[in-house]
C-alpha positions in Angstrom: -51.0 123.1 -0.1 -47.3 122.3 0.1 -45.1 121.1 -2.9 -43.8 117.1 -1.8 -40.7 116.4 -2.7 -39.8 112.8 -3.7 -36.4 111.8 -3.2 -35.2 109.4 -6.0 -32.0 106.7 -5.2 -30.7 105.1 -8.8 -29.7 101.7 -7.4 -30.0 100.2 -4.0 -27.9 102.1 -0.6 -25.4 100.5 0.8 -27.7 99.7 4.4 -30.1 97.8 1.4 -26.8 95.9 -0.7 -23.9 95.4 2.2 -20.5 95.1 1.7 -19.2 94.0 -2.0 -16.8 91.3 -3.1 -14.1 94.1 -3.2 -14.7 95.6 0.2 -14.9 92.0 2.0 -11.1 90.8 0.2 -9.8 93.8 1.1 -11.3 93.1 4.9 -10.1 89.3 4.6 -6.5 90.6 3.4 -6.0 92.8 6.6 -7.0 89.7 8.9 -4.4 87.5 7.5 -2.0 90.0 7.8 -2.5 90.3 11.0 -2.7 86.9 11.8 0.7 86.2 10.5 2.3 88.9 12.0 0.6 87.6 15.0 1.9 84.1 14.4 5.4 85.4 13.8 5.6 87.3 17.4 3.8 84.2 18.8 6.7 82.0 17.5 9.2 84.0 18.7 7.7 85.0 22.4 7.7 81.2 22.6 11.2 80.1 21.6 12.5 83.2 24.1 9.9 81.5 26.9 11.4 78.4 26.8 14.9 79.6 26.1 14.2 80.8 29.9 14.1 76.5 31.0 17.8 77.0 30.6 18.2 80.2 32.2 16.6 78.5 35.6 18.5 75.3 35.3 21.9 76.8 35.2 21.1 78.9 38.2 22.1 76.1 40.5 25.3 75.1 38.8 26.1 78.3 38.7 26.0 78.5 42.7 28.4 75.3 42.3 30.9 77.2 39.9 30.8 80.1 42.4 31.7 78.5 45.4 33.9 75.9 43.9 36.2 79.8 42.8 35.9 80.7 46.1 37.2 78.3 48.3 39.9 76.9 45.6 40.7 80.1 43.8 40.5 78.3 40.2 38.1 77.1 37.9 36.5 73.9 38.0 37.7 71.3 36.0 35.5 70.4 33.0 33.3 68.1 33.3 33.5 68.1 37.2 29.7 66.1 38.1 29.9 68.2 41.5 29.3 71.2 39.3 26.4 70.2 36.7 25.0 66.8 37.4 24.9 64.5 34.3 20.6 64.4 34.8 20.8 68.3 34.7 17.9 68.4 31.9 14.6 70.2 31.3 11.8 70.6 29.0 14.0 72.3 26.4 17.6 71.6 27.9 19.2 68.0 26.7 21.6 68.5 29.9 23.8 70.8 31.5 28.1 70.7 30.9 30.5 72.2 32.4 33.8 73.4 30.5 36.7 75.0 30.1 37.0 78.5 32.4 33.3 78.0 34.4 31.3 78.2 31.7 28.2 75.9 31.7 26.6 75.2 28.2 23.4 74.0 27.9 22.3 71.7 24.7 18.9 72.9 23.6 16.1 72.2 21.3 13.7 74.7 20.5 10.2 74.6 19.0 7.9 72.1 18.9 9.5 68.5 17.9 6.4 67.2 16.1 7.4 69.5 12.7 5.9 71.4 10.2 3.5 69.5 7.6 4.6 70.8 3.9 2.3 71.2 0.8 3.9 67.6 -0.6 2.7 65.9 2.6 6.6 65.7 3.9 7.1 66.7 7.8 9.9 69.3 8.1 11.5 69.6 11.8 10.2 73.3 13.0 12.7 72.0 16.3 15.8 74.3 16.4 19.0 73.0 18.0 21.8 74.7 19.7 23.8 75.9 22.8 23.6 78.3 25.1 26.3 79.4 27.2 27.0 80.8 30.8 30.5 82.5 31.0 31.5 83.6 34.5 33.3 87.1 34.7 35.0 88.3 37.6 34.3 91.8 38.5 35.5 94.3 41.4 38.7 93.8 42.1 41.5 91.2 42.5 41.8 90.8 45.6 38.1 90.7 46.5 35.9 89.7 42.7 32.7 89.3 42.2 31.5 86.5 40.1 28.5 87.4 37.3 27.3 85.3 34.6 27.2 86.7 30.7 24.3 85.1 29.3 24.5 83.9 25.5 26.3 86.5 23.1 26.2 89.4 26.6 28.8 91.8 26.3 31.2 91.8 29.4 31.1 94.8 32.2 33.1 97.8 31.7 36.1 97.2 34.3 35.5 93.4 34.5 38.9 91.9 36.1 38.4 88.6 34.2 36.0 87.4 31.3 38.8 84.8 29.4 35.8 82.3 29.2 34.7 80.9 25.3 31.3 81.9 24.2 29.7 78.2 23.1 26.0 79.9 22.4 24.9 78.8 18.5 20.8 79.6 18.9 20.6 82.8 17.0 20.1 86.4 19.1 16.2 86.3 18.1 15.6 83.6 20.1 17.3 84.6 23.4 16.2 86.8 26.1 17.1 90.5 26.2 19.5 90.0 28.9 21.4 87.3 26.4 21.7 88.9 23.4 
């Protein structure tokens, strides 16, 4: 006859008990850290998406701006309603202007305009409001340019002939496409 051997457990395994309280906060802490983190990239992703509605509405005037430079050789003037139309609006563009040098600024409101619901029961805007601005530059050379378009708070081209135009953009660099920042 064999010898049995009897395996004794003091308390019950963890397949018999499951998870305790400390394991299943430590689990719930790591899934709302991640869903804020989450939330945080969402936001942002979202503000740069519609950032983009202005992007594609000043592509027209832009056309305007170009060919108004190359048959007069200047500028239009501000304001010029041949250039940017006065109902030159989007989702997230107020409307289009044109100013001083080329440049087209667009008046913008970010985020979603219903607000934010605080602990007191008051509604704080989550909208944000500001400008962003198309400057031309002229590149090439003087006697033949090429006309490009620096997006936001975009650093001019080495060798550019011409880039005199303001900078108007307010909406901070997090906000704005790659390309604008």
């Amino acid at each position: 006859m064999g010898v049995v051997k009897h395996q004794i457990t003091i308390g019950r395994t963890r397949e018999v008990r499951g998870p305790d309280a400390l394991e299943q906060g430590f689990a719930g802490l790591i899934v709302a850290v991640a869903m804020v983190i989450a939330g945080w990239f969402g936001i942002q992703l979202i503000h740069m998406t519609q950032t983009l509605n202005a992007v594609s509405l000043a592509s027209l005037p832009q056309i305007n701006v170009v060919m108004y430079h190359t048959v007069h050789g200047h500028w239009p003037s501000p304001g010029n309603q041949h250039i940017a139309a006065a109902d030159s609006n989007g989702s997230y563009v107020k409307h289009l202007a044109l100013g001083e040098g080329g440049v087209i600024t667009a008046e913008m409101t970010l985020g979603p305009v219903q607000g934010v619901l605080t602990g007191r029961g008051d509604r704080v805007p989550s909208s944000l409001q500001g400008f962003l601005s198309f400057r031309p530059e002229l590149l090439g050379s003087e006697d033949a340019p090429a006309v490009s378009f620096l997006c936001g708070y975009a650093k001019p081209v080495a060798g550019a002939v011409e880039t005199a135009a303001s900078n108007r953009t307010t909406l901070p660099r997090k906000y704005l496409p790659p390309f604008c920042r």
